[in-house]
N, C-alpha and C positions, 0 to 999 in steps of 0.2 A: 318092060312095063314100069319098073320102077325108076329109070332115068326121064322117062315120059311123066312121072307123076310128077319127079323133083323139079323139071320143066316147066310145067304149068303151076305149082306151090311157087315159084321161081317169079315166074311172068304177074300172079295174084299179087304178090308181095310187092313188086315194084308197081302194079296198078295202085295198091294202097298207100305205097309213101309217096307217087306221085299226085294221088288225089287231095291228101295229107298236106302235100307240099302248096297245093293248088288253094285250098280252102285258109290257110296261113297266111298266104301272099291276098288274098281275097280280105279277109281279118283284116292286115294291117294296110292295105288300101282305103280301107272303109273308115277306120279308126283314124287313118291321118286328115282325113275330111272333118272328122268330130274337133282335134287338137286343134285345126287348122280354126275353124268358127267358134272354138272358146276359147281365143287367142284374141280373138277381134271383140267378142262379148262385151258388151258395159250400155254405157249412156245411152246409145242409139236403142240399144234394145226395150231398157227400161223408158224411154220418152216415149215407143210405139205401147204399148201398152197402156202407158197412164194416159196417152189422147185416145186411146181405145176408151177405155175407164171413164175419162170427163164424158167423149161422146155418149158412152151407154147412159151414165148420171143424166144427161139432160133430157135425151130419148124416155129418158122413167116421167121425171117431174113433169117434162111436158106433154108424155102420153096419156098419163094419171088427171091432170089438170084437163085434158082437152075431152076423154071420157065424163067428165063430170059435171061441165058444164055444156058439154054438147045439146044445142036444140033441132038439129038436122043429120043426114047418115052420112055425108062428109066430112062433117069434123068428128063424127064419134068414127068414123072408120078411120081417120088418120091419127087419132088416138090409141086405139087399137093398134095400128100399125106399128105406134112410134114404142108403144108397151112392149109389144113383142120383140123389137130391135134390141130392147133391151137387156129380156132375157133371153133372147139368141145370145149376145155377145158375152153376160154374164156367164151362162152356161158352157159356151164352148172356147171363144179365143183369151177370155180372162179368166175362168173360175180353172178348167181344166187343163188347160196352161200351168197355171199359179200354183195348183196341187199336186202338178207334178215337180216341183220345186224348180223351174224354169230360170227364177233369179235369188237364188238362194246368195249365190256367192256377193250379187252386185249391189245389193241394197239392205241398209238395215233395219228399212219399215217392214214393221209387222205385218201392215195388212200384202205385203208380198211372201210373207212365210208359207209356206204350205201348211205347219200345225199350225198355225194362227188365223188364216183366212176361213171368213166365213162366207158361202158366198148364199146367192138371193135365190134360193133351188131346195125343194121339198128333199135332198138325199143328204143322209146324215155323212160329213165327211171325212172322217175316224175312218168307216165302213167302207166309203169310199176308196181310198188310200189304198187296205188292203189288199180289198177285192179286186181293182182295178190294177194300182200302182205294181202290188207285188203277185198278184197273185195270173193276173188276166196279161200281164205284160214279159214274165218270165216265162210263161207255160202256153204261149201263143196255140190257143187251139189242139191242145193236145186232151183229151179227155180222161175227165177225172182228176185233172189238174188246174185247166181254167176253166175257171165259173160260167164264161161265155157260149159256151159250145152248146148252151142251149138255155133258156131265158125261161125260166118256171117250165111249161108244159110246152112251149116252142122248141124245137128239137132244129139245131144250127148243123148240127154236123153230124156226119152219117157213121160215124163210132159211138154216137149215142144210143143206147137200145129204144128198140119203135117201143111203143104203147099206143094201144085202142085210142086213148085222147089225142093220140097226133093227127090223126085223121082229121083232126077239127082247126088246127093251127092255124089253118089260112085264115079263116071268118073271124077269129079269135084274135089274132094279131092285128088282124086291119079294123075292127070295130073295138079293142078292147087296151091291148098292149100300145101301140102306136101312139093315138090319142091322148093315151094315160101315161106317155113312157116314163115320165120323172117318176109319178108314184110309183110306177111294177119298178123302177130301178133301184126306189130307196128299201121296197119288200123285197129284192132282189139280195142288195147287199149285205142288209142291217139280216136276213136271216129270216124273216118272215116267212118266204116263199118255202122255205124250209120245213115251217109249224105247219102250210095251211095246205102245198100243193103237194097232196096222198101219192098224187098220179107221176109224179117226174121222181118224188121219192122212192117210189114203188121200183120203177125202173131203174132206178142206179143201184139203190141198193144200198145210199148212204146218202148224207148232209152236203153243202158247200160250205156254210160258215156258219151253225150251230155246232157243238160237240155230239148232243143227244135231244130228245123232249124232256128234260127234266124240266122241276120249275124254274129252277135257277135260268136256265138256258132259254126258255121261253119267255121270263119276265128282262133278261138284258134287250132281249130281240126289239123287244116290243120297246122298251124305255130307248134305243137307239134310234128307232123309226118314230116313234111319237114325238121324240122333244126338234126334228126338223117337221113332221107334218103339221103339229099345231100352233105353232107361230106360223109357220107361212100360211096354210091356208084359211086360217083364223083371221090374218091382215089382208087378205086378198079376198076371202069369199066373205067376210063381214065385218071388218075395222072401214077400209074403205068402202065398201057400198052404203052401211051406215052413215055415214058423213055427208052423203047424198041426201037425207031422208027420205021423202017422196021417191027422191028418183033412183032409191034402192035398186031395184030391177034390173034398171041400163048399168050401171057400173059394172053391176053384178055378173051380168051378158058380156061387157068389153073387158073383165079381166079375165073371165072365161076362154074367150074367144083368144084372145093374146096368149094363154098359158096356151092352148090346144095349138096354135099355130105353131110356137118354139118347141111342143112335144116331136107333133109330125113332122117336122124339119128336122129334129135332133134324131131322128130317132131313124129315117131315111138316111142320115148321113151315116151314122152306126150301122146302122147294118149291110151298111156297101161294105163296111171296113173287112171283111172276115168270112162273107158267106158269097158261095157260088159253087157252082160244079167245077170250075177250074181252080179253084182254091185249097189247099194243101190239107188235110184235118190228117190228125194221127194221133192212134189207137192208144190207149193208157198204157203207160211205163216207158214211151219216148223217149229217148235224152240224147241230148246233142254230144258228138266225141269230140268237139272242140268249140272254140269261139266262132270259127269260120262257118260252121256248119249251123251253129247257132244262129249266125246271123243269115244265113240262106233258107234256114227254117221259115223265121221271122218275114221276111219278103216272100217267099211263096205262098205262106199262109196270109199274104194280105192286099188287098186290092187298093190301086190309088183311082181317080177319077178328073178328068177334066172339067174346071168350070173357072171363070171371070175372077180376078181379084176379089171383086166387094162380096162374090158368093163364097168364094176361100174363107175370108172373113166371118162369114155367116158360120160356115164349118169349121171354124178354130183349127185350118188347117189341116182336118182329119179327111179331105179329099187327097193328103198326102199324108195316109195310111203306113207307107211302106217303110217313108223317112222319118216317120215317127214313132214304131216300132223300133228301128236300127236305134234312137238316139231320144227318146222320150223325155227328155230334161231341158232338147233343145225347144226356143221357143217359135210359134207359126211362125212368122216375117222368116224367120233361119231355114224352116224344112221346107219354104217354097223355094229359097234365093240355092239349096243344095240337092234339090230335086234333079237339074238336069245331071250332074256327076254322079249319081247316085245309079241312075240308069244308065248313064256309060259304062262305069264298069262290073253293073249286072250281063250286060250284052258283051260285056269282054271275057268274063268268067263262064257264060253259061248259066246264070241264074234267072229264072223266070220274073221278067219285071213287066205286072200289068196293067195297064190304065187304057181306061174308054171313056167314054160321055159317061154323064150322071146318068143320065138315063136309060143308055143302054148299061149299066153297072147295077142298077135301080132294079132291072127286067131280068138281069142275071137273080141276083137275090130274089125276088117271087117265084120265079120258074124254081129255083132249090128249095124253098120253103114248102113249094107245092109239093117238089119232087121229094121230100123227107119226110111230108105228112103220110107219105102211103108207101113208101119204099124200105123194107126193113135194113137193120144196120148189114154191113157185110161181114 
C-alpha cells in the first residue's frame, strides 16, 4: 500500500513539473512574439494612427457641418453617418489604444500620452485607466476582482450571485445599457453605479471602486463622472443644436442618432470580448501559479471574432480580444498583423483559442445574458 501511494505521489509530481515545464515554454513562446514587435515599433506605427486621427478630425467637421445645414434626409443622414465615424474611431482604435499607453515610448506629443489624452467620450479617463487598465485587464473575469463580470445590475458571469433583478437583464440591457453604453460606463467606472444600484450591491456584498457611502466618497464619484458628462453633453445636446437656431431640433436629432449608433456598435463589440458559455469565468480568489498560466487564463477567458479590415477598424481591434489581453500596450494594426501566431501556438500548446463570425459571437453573448438572468450562480 504504501509503495503504491509513493507511485502515484511519484507519477502526480512529474505531471506537475511537467505541466509547469509546459506552461514556461508556452510563457516564453508568447513573450518572444511581444519583443519580436516592439523591436520593429516606431514611425510606421505612429503614422497609422495619426492618418486614423486626421481621418476621424475631418469625419467630425464634416459630419457636424452637413447635419447643420442639411435641407433633405440624404445629406442629414450622411452627416450622421460621417459623425458617428467619428466617434467610432475616437472611442475605440484612438482613444482606447492611446490610454492604454500604446506609444508611450515612440513619441513625445502629449496628446499620445495616456495621462495626457483627453479624448471626445462622456467617461472620465483617470477612472477609466483604473478600472479598465489595471483593474479589468489583470484580473480577466475573475470575480470580485474585475469590475467587468458584471455591468451594474447585468450579471456577465455565472460566479456572480443571481438577484430577483436579473431576471430583467435582457429588456434592460437592450433598451437601456446598450444604447446608453458610454454613460452606464462613465456610472460604471467613476463609482456611481456603486451609490445608486442597491440591487448588484446587495449581491456582492461590497463596492467596485468607491471605499464606502460616506460623503467624501459619494461627492468624488460624482465630481469624476460630472466634469466628463457636462461638457460633452452640454456641446453636443446644446452648444451645437443652438448654433442652428430654428433648426435646433434636427441637430439635436443627428448628434443624437450619431452618439446611439457609436454606443450600440461599442458596446456589441464589448460584449463579444468576455461573455459566452464557452468562456472561462472563475470564482473569487483565482490566481494564476505562473505567467504561462496567466496568460492561458487571459485567452480562454476571451473571445476573438471575424470581420473585414475597415470593421477591425471600427472595433479598435477588440474583435482581436484574445491578442490584446496577452499584450494590451500593443497597438490594433500590431494584434491583427500577430493574430495568426498567436493561434498557432494556442493549438500547439493546448489552449483554447476561439473565434467565429460577429454574429454568431453576438448570438453567443445573448443566449448567456439570457441564460444568467434566470440561472443561479453555481
Amino acid at each position: 500500500m504504501g509503495l503504491r501511494t509513493a507511485k502515484y505521489t511519484s507519477r502526480n509530481q512529474n505531471a506537475l513539473k511537467n505541466n509547469s515545464q509546459k506552461m514556461s515554454d508556452f510563457a516564453k513562446e508568447l513573450d518572444a512574439i511581444y519583443r519580436k514587435i516592439e523591436n520593429q515599433m516606431g514611425e510606421k506605427d505612429l503614422k497609422h494612427i495619426k492618418n486614423i486621427r486626421r481621418f476621424s478630425t475631418v469625419m467630425e467637421y464634416f459630419g457636424r457641418t452637413l447635419i447643420h445645414v442639411s435641407l433633405d434626409p440624404m445629406t442629414f443622414s450622411t452627416g450622421v453617418i460621417a459623425l458617428w465615424l467619428h466617434k467610432q474611431l475616437e472611442t475605440t482604435e484612438i482613444g482606447h489604444t492611446i490610454l492604454h499607453g500604446a506609444y508611450e515610448k515612440y513619441t513625445e506629443e502629449k496628446s499620445f500620452k495616456a495621462k495626457n489624452f483627453k479624448w471626445d467620450m462622456p467617461i472620465d479617463e483617470e477612472s477609466w485607466r483604473y478600472g479598465h487598465n489595471l483593474r479589468h485587464h489583470t484580473f480577466t473575469n475573475i470575480v470580485g476582482k474585475d469590475p467587468d463580470t458584471h455591468f451594474g445590475i447585468i450579471r456577465l458571469n455565472a460566479e456572480v450571485p443571481h438577484q430577483f433583478i436579473h431576471y430583467l437583464q435582457v429588456p434592460i440591457a437592450i433598451g437601456f445599457i446598450i444604447p446608453n453604453f458610454a454613460f452606464a460606463m462613465n456610472a460604471h467606472f467613476t463609482g456611481l453605479l456603486d451609490i445608486y444600484d442597491i440591487f448588484s450591491r446587495k449581491s456582492r456584498n461590497k463596492f467596485d471602486f468607491i471605499k464606502s457611502l460616506s460623503f467624501k466618497e459619494i461627492t468624488t464619484a460624482h465630481r469624476k463622472a460630472l466634469r466628463k458628462y457636462i461638457p460633452y453633453y452640454a456641446k453636443n445636446y446644446v452648444f451645437y443644436p443652438m448654433l442652428a437656431g430654428p433648426f435646433f431640433p434636427k441637430v439635436l436629432i443627428g448628434n443624437w442618432m450619431a452618439e446611439v449608433m457609436r454606443d450600440i456598435y461599442s458596446a456589441t463589440t464589448i460584449f463579444c470580448g468576455h461573455v459566452g458559455s464557452d468562456t472561462k469565468a472563475y470564482k473569487e480568489g483565482t490566481k494564476p501559479k505562473n505567467r504561462g498560466e496567466w496568460f492561458a487564463m487571459q485567452i480562454e477567458a476571451s473571445n476573438n471574432f471575424e470581420v473585414s479590415l475597415p470593421l477591425s477598424i471600427l472595433c479598435g481591434a477588440l474583435n482581436r480580444q484574445i491578442e490584446h489581453h496577452l499584450f494590451p500596450k500593443l497597438p490594433p494594426n500590431r494584434l491583427r498583423e500577430i493574430a495568426p501566431e498567436v493561434k498557432n501556438i494556442c493549438e500547439r500548446y493546448g489552449i483554447e483559442y476561439r473565434t467565429d463570425s460577429w454574429a454568431n459571437t453576438m448570438k453567443k453573448v445573448f443566449n448567456q445574458i439570457a441564460v444568467l438572468s434566470m440561472k443561479k450562480a453555481n
